[in-house]
C-alpha positions as CSV (number, residue, x, y, z in Angstrom):
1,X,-29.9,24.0,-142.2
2,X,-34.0,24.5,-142.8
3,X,-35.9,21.5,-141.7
4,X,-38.3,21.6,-143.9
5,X,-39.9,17.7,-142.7
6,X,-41.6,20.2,-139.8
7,X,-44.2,20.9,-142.5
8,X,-44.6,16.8,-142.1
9,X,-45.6,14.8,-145.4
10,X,-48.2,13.6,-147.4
11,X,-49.3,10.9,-149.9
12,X,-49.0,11.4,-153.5
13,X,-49.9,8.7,-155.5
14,X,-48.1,5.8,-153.3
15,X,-45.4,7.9,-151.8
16,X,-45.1,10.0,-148.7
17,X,-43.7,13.3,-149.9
18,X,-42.8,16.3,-148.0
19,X,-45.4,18.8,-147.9
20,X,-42.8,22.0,-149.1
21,X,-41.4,21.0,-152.7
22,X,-39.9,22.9,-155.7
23,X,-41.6,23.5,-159.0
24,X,-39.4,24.0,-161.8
25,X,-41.5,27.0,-164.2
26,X,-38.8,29.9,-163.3
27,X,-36.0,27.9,-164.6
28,X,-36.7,28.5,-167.9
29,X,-35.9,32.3,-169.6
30,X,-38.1,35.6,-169.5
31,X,-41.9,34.0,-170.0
32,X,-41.1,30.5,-169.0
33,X,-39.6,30.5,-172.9
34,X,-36.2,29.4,-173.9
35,X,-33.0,29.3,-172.0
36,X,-32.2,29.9,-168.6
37,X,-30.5,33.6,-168.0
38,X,-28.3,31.7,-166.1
39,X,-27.7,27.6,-167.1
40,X,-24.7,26.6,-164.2
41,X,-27.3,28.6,-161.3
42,X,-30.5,26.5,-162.6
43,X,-28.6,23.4,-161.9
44,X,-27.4,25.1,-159.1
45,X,-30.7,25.5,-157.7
46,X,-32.5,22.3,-158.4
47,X,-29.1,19.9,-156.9
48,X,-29.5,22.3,-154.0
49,X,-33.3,21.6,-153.4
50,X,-32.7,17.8,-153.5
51,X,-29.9,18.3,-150.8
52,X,-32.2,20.5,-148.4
53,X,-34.5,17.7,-148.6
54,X,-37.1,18.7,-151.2
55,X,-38.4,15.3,-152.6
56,X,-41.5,16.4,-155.0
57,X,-40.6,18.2,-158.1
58,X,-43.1,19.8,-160.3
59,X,-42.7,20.3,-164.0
60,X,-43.6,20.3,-167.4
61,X,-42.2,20.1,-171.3
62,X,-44.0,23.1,-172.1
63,X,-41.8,24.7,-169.9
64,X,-39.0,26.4,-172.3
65,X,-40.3,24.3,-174.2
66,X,-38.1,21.2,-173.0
67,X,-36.1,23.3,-171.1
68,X,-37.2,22.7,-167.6
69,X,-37.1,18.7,-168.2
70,X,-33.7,18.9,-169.4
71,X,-32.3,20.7,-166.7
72,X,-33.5,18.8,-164.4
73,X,-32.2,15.8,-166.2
74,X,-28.9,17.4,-166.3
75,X,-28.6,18.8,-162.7
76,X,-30.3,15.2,-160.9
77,X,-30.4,12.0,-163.4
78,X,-29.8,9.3,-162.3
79,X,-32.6,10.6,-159.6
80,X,-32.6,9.6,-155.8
81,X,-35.3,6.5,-154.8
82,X,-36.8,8.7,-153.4
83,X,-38.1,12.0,-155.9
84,X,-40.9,12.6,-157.2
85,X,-41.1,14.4,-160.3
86,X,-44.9,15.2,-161.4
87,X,-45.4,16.7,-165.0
88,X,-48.8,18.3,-166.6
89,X,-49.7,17.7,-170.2
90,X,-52.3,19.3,-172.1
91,X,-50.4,22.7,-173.8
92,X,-47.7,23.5,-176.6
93,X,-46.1,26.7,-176.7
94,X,-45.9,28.8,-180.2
95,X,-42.9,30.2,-181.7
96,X,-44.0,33.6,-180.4
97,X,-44.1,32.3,-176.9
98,X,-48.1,31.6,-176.8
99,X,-49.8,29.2,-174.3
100,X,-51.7,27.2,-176.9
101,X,-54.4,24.1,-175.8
102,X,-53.1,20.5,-176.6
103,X,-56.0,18.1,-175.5
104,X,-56.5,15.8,-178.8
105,X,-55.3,12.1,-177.6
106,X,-52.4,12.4,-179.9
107,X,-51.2,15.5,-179.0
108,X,-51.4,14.0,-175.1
109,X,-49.5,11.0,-175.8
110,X,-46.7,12.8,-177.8
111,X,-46.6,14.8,-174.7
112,X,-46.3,11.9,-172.2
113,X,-43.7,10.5,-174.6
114,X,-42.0,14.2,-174.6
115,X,-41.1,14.2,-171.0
116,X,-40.4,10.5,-170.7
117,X,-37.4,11.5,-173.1
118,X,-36.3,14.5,-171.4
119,X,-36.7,13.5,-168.1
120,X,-34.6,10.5,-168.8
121,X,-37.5,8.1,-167.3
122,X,-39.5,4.8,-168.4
123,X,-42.8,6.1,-166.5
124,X,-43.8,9.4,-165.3
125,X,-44.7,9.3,-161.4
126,X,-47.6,11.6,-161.5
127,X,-49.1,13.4,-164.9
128,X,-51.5,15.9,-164.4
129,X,-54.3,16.8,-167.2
130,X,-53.7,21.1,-167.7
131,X,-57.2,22.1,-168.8
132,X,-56.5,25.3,-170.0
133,X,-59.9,26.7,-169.1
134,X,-61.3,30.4,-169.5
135,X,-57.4,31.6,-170.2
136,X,-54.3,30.4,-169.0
137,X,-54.7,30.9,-164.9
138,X,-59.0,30.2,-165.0
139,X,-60.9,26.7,-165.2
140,X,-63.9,26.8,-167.0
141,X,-66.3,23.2,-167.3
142,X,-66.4,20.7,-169.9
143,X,-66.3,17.1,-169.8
144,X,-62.7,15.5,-169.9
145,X,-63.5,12.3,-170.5
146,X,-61.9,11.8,-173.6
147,X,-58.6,13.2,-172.4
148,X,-58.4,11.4,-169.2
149,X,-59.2,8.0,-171.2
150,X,-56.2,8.7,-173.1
151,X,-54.3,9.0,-169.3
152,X,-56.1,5.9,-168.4
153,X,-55.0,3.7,-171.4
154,X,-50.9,5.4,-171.1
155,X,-51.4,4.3,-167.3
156,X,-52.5,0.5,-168.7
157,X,-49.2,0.7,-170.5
158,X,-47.3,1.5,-168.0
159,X,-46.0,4.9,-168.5
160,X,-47.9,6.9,-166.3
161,X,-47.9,5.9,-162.6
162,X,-50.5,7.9,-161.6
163,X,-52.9,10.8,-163.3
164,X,-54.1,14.3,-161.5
165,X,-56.0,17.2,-162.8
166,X,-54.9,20.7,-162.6
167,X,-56.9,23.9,-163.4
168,X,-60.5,22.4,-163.4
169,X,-63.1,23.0,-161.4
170,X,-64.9,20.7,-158.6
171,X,-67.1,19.0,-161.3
172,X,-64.5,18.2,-163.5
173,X,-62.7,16.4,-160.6
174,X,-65.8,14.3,-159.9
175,X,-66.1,13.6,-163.5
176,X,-62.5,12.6,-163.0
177,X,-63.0,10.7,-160.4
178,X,-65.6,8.4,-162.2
179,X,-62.9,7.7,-164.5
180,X,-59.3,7.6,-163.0
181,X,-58.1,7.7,-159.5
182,X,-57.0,11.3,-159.2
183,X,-53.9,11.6,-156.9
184,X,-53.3,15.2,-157.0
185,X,-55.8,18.3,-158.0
186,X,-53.0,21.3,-159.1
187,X,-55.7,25.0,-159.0
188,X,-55.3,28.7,-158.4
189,X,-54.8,29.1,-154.4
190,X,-54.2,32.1,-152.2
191,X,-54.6,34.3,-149.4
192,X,-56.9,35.8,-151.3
193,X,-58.4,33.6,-153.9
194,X,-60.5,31.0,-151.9
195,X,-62.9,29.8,-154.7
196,X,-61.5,26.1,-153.5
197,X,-61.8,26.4,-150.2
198,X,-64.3,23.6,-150.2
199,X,-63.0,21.5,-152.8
200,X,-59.6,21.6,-151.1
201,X,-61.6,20.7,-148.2
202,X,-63.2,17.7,-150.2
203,X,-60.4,16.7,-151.3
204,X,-58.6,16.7,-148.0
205,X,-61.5,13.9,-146.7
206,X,-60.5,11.5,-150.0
207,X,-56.5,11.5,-148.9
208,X,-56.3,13.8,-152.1
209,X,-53.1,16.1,-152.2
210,X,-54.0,19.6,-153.1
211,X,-51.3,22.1,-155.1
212,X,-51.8,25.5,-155.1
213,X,-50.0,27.6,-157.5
214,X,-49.2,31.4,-157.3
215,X,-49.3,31.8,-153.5
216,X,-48.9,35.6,-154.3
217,X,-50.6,35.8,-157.4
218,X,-54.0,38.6,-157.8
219,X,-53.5,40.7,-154.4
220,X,-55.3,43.7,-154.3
221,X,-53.2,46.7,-153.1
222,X,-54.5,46.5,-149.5
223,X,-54.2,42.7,-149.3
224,X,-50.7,42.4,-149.6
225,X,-50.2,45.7,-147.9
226,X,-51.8,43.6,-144.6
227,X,-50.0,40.8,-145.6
228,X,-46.8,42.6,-145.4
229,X,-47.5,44.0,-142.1
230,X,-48.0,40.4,-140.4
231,X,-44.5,39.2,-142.1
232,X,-42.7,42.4,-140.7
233,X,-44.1,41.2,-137.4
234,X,-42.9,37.6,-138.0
235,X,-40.1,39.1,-139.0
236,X,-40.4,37.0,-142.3
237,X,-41.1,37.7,-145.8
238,X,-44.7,37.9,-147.4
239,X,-43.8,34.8,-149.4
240,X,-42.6,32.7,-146.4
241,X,-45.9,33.9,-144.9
242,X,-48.1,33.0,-147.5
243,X,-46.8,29.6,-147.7
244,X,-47.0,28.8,-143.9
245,X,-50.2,30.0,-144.1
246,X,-50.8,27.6,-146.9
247,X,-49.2,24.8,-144.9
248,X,-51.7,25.8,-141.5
249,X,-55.0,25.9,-144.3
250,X,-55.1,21.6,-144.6
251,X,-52.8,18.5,-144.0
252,X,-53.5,17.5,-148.1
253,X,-51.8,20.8,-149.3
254,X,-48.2,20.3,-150.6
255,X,-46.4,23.0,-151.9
256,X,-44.1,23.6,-155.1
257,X,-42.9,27.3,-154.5
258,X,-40.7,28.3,-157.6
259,X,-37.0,30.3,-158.3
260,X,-34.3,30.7,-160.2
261,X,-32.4,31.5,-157.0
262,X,-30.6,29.6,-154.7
263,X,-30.7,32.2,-151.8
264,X,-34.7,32.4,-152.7
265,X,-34.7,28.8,-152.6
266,X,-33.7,28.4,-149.0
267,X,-36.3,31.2,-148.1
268,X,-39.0,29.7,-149.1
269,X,-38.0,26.3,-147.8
270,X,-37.7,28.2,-144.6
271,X,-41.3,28.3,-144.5
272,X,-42.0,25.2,-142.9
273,X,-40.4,26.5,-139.9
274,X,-42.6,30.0,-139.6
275,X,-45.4,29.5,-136.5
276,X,-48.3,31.5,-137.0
277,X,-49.8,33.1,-133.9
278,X,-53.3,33.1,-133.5
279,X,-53.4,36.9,-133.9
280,X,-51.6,36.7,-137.2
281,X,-54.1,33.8,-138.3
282,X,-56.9,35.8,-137.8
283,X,-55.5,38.5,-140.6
284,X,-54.6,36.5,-142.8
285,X,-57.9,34.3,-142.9
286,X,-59.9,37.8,-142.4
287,X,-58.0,38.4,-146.0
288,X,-59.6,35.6,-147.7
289,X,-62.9,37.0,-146.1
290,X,-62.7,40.0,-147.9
291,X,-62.1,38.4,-151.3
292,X,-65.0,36.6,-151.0
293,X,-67.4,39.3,-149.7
């Protein structure tokens, strides 16, 4: 059985969480749209991640949309003490499967409300603020102020536990800062894209947990071609080594790798158990070196 508490824990919002979680996006069909190809394995998979020991769940109604919320209703309501289930708001989905922005205060509350109901909960733990920036994977500034007011007042009620920010850039989390505590900053973070290196950095000095998302996402050719070569010699998978990697970068990093696969799932949970030699370190940070030169 992977131990996945050797990647220790950290705080998010008020809890200690394990710092290898799950995020919930592949669940949903072909584009994060509609159905699961597969409904009994996406129950399968999430009831096996709680079992392994994965306490910090990552989701979102505009996943499906509603998909992802319900079937993780389905598959783990009534939840364990001790999950954490963190949603983002700030996007609706078309009918052709577009990422459309949904910042306007009512549009935020209705989508607070949203995964309150499909969640099955009285108060989200975490809610992060999606700015959906230059495209749907690029932050670009901008005050949010008036959508992190509207967080403030649905954490005043009650409903939201605690607020984070995903896709911004380091401005936009001091702006949020002045206004909010921010528990959680969710950005792009790789291998090789290290634009955050020093907010993750910042961050890490606050007791700020930082998520990247798409550990594999925007390799050059030769990039994942070295990456490939250290996880043959590790005898691991790219992924796995990616994540460890992740995991060795800062103490405030949690992760929320994604599948639809239970096999997959146990893969990447095995992760927290990869040791990277020094040598190994040195390509894989010399990656990151060459994206920024």
């Amino acid at each position: 059985m992977t131990d996945i508490g050797k990647a220790g824990t950290y705080k998010l919002g008020d809890r200690m969480v394990k710092r290898l979680g799950y995020g919930a996006m592949q669940l949903a069909g072909p584009g994060v749209f509609g159905p699961p190809r597969d409904r009994d394995a996406a129950l399968a998979v999430l009831r096996a991640a709680v079992a392994a020991g994965v306490d910090h769940i990552d989701t979102s109604d505009f996943y499906g949309p509603h998909v992802t919320n319900e079937l993780i209703r389905e598959a783990l309501h009534p939840y364990p003490d001790d999950l954490v289930i963190v949603t983002k708001i700030g996007a609706l989905r078309g009918a052709d499967a577009s990422w459309n922005p949904a910042m306007a205060p009512a549009e935020l509350e209705r989508a607070v409300y949203d995964n309150l109901r499909n969640l099955g909960l009285d108060a989200m733990e975490v809610v992060n603020l999606r700015v959906m920036g230059n495209g749907p994977h690029g932050p670009s500034e901008g005050s949010i102020a008036t959508e992190l007011t509207v967080l403030a007042d649905l954490q005043r009620q009650g409903l939201v536990r605690h607020i984070g920010l995903s896709n911004v850039t380091a401005t936009q989390v001091e702006e949020g800062r002045g206004i909010v505590p921010i528990v959680c900053v969710q950005n792009l973070y790789n291998l090789a894209h290290r634009d955050d290196d020093a907010l993750v950095d910042t961050l890490a000095e606050a007791g700020i947990a930082y998520v990247p998302f798409f550990p594999l996402g925007g390799f050059t050719p030769l990039q994942s071609s070295e990456l490939s070569d250290v996880a043959v010699r590790l005898d691991a998978t790219p992924l796995q080594v990616a994540l460890a990697w992740l995991l060795h970068r800062s103490p405030n990093i949690l992760l929320i790798p994604g599948t639809s696969s239970v096999a997959h799932l146990h893969e990447n949970l095995a992760a927290a158990e990869l040791v990277l030699p020094d040598d190994a370190l040195g390509v894989l940070d010399g990656i990151g070196a060459k994206a920024i030169a």
